[in-house]
C-alpha positions as CSV (number, residue, x, y, z in Angstrom):
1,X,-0.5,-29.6,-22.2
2,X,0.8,-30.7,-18.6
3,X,4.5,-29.0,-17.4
4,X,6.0,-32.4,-18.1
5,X,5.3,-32.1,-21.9
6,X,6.9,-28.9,-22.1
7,X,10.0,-29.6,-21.0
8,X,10.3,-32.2,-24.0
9,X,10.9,-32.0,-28.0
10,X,10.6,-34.5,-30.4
11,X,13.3,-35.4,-31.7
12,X,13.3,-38.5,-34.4
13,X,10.0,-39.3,-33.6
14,X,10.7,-39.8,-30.0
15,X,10.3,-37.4,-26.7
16,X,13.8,-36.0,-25.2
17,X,14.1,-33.9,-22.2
18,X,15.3,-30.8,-23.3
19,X,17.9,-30.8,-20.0
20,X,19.2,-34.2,-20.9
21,X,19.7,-33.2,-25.1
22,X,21.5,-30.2,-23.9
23,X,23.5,-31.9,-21.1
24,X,24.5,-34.5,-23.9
25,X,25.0,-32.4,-26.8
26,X,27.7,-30.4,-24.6
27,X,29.3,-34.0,-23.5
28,X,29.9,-35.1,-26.8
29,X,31.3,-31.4,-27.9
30,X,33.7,-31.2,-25.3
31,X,34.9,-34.8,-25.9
32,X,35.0,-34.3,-29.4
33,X,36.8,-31.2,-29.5
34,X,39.4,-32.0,-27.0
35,X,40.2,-35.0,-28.5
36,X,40.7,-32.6,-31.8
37,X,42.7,-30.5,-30.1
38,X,45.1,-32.8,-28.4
39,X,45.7,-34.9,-31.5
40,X,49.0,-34.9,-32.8
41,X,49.7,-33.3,-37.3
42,X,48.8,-35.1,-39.9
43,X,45.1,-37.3,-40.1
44,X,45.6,-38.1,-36.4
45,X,43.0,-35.2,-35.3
46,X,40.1,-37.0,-37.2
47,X,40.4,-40.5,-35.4
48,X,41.3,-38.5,-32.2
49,X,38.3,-36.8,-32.7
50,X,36.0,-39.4,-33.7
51,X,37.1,-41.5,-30.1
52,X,36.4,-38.1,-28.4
53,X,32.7,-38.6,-30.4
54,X,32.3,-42.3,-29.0
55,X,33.6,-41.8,-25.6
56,X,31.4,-39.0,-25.2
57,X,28.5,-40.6,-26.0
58,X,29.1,-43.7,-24.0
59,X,29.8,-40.9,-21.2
60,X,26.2,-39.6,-21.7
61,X,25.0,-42.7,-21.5
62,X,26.3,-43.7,-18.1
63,X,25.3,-40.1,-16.9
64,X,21.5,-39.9,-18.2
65,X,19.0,-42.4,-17.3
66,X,16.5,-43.5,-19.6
67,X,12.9,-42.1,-18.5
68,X,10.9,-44.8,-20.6
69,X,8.8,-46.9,-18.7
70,X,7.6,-50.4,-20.6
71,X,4.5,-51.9,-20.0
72,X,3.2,-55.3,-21.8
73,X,-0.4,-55.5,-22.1
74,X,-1.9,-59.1,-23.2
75,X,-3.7,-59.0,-26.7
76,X,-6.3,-61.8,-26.2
């Protein structure tokens, strides 16, 4: 087991970078929560929340770099 596979966990079926899953995890929290919290009363705090939720994930996104590299090989 190299260095490189124990910095990742499988998550899904699929490798993640255990820096990256953390770094993203808080992004979304923070987003989500603060949305929450700056909603107005009433069923405001959900929707503010849940636009917290997408904006922080669009925010990880454009701030972690997908590591997977593609290669095609020819079957015949």
């Amino acid at each position: 087991m190299s260095a490189e596979d124990k910095e990742n966990i499988e998550v899904w079926e699929d490798l993640v970078h255990i820096k990256d899953l953390v770094i993203s995890l808080a992004i979304c929290s923070v987003t989500s929560l603060g949305g929450y919290l700056i909603a107005p009363e009433g069923q405001q705090p959900l929707i503010y929340g849940l636009i917290g939720a997408v904006l922080g994930f669009i925010t990880s996104t454009i701030v972690i770099k997908p590591k997977r590299n593609f290669s095609y090989t020819d079957e015949e």
